[in-house]
C-alpha positions in Angstrom: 0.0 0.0 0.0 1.1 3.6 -0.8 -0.5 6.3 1.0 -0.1 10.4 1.1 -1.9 13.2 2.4 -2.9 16.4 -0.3 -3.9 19.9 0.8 -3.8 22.0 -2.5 -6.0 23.0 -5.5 -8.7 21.1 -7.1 -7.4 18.3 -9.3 -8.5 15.0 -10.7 -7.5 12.1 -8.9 -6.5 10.3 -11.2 -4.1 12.9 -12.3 -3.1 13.4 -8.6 -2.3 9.7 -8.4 -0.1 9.9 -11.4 1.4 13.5 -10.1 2.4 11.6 -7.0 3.5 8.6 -8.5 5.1 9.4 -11.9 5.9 5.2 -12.0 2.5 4.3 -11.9 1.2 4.4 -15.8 -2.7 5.8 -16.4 -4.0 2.2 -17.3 -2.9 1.0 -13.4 -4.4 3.5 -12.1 -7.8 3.3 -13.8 -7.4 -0.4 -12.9 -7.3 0.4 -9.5 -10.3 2.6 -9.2 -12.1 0.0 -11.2 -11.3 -2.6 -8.6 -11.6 -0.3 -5.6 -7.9 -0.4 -4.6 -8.2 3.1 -4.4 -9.4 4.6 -0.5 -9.8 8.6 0.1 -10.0 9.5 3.6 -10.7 6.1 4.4 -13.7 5.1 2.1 -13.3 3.0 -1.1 -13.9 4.7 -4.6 -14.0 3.3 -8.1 -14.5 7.0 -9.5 -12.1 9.3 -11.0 -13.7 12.2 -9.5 -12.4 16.1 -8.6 -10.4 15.9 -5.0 -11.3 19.4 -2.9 -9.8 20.4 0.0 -7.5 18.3 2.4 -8.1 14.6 2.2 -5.6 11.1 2.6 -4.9 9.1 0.0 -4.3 5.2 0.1 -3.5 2.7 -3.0 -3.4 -0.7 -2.6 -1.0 -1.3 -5.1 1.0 -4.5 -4.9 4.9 -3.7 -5.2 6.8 -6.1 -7.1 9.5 -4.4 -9.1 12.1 -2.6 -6.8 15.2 -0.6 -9.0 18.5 -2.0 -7.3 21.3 0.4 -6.9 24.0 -1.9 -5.9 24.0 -5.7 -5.3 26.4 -8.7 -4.7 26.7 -12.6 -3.1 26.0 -10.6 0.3 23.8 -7.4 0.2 21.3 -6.1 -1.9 20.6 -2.1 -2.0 17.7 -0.7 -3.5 15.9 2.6 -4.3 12.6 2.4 -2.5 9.8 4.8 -3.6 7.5 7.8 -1.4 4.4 5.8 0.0 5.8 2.2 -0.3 6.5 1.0 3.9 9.5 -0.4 4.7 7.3 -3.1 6.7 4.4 -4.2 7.1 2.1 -6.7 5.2 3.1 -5.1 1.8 5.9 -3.6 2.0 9.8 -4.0 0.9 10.6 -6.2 3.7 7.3 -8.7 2.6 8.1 -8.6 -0.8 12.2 -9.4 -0.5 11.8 -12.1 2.5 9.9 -14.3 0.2 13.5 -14.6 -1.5 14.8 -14.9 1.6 16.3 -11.5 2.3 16.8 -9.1 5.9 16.1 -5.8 6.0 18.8 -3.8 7.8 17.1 -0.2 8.7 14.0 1.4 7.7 12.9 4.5 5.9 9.5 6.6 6.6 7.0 5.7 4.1 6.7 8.9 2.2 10.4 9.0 2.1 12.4 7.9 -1.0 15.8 6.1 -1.3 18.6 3.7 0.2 17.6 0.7 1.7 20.2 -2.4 2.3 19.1 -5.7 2.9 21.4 -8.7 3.6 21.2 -11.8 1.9 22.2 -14.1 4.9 22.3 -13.8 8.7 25.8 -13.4 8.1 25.8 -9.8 6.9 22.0 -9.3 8.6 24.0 -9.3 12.0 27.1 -7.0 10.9 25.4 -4.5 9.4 22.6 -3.9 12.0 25.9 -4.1 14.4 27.5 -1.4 12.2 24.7 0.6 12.0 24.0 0.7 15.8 28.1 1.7 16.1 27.7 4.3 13.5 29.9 2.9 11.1 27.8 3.3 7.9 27.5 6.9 7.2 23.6 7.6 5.9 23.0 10.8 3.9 19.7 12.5 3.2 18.8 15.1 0.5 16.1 17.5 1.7 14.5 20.4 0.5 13.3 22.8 3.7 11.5 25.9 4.7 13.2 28.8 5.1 16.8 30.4 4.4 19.8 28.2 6.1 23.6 29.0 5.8 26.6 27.0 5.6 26.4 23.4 8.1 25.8 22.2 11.2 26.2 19.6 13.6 22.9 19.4 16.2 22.0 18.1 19.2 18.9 17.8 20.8 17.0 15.4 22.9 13.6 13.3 21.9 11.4 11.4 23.4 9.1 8.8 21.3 5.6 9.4 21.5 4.3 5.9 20.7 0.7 6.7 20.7 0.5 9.5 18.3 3.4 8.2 16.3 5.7 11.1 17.3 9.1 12.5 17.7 9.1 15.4 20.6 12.2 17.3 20.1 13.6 19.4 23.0 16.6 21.8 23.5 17.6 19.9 27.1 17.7 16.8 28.1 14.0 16.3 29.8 12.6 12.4 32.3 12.9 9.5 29.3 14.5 11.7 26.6 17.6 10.4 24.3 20.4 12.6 22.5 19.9 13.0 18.7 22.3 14.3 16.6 22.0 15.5 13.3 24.6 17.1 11.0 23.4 19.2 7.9 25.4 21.5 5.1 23.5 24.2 2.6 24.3 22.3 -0.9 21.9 24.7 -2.9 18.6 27.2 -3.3 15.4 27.1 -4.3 13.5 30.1 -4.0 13.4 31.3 -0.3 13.8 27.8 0.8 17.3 25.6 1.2 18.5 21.9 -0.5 20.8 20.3 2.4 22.8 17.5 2.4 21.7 15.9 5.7 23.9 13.3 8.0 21.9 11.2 9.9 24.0 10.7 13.0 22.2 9.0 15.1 18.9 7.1 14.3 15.7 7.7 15.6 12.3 7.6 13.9 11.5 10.5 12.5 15.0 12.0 13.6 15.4 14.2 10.2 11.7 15.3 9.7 11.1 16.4 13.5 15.2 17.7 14.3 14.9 20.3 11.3 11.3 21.1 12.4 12.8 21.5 15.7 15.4 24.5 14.7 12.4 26.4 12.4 13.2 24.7 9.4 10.5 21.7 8.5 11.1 19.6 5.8 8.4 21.0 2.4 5.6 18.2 2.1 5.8 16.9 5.6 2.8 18.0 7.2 3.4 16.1 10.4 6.1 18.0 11.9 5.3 21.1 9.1 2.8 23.4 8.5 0.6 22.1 6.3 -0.7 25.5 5.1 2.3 26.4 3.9 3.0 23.1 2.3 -0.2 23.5 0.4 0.6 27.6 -0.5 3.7 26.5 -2.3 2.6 23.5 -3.4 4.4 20.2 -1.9 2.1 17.6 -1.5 5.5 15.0 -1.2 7.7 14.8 1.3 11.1 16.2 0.1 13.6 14.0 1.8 15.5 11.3 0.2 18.3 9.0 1.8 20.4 8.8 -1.0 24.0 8.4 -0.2 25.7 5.4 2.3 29.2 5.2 2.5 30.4 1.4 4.4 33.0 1.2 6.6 34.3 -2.5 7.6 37.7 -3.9 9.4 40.2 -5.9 7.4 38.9 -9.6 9.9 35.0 -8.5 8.8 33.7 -10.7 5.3 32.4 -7.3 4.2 36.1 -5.7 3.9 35.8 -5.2 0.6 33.3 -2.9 1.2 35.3 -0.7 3.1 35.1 2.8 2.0 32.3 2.1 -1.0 29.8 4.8 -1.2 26.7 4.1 -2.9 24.7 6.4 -4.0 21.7 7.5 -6.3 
């Protein structure tokens, strides 16, 4: 299942489908809506009728084509697209563990990009290992609100609010809070608002999305931790964050040395 949410000018949905999904070709989609795979704000349609206001869009679309990036005897890395889950009951991890496969990490739904998955317990175990010891560098490209200047390395302190699927950011540490940290450099312009190259340092759900929010600066399309009114005046309906750079870094005893210093990227 793919899902987004849309705050922005009328506009068939059809058309809206397609605008969000450039990979999905007009026959699917009038496929879907003619076997009611198609739910908007929670209620099935098989009409291609005007979307109005603010509403939430679900396609239950089976993934079963995924682009790979990189891939050899022990890893496979692949480009996963806005709306597709990382988990869940169809998502990348259900469609690559019928071959047998473990995914390593996890991206936000509406976010696009690197994923790694292992192709044995093996490499499942060191790369989670290396992950949690932060030695596989993750890097994010997102466009956000506002003006920003030159980089940063932040810290802040979160704590998870499980119930409304949250990330509460604060400037000290408060009871049940962890340290984030989050590095960012200005790599470009667009308009009033900034393209950074964002370093995930540590990993927490949400960690990008809710840190930049956190400091004034929300990622454009993301109208949990945004402001969805702006989001609609400028027109994002998609999240604009994308993981798309990993860099490995593996000792000489490890069976994934020869991956030492590789970057992948997209």
């Amino acid at each position: 299942m793919r899902s987004f949410d849309y705050s922005g000018e009328e506009i068939r949905l059809s058309r809206l489908i397609a605008k969000t999904y450039p990979d999905l070709s007009y026959n699917r989609i009038q496929k879907l809506l003619r076997e009611r795979g198609v739910k908007v704000d929670g209620v099935r349609t098989s009409k291609d009728g005007l979307i109005r206001g603010s509403v939430h869009i679900e396609i239950y679309v089976a993934e079963t084509d995924f682009n790979a990036v990189y891939e050899d005897d022990n890893i496979i890395i692949i480009d996963k697209p806005r709306g597709v889950p990382s988990t869940g009951k169809i998502s990348v991890e259900s469609h690559f563990s019928k071959q047998g496969y473990f995914l390593c990490h996890r991206l936000d739904t509406n976010t696009r990009g690197l994923l790694v998955l292992a192709k044995n317990t093996k490499t499942e175990k060191l790369i989670e290992k290396s992950l949690r010891e932060r030695n596989i560098e993750k890097y994010y490209r997102a466009l956000v609100y506002g003006t920003l200047n030159g980089a940063e390395k932040l810290t802040a302190y979160a704590v998870k609010d499980s119930a409304g699927g949250y990330l509460k950011v604060y400037g000290e540490p408060v009871p049940g809070s962890v340290e984030i940290k989050t590095a960012y450099k200005v790599i470009g312009y667009e308009g009033d608002n900034t393209l950074l190259e964002v370093q995930l340092i540590t990993g927490r759900t949400h960690q990008i999305r809710a840190h930049l929010a956190f400091i004034g600066h929300f990622v454009l399309g993301d109208n949990k931790y945004g402001d969805e009114e702006i989001n609609k005046k400028l027109g994002f309906s998609k999240q604009q964050l994308t993981a798309d750079r990993i860099v490995f870094h593996f000792d000489k005893k490890s069976h994934l040395f020869y991956l030492d210093g590789k970057e992948i990227k997209l």
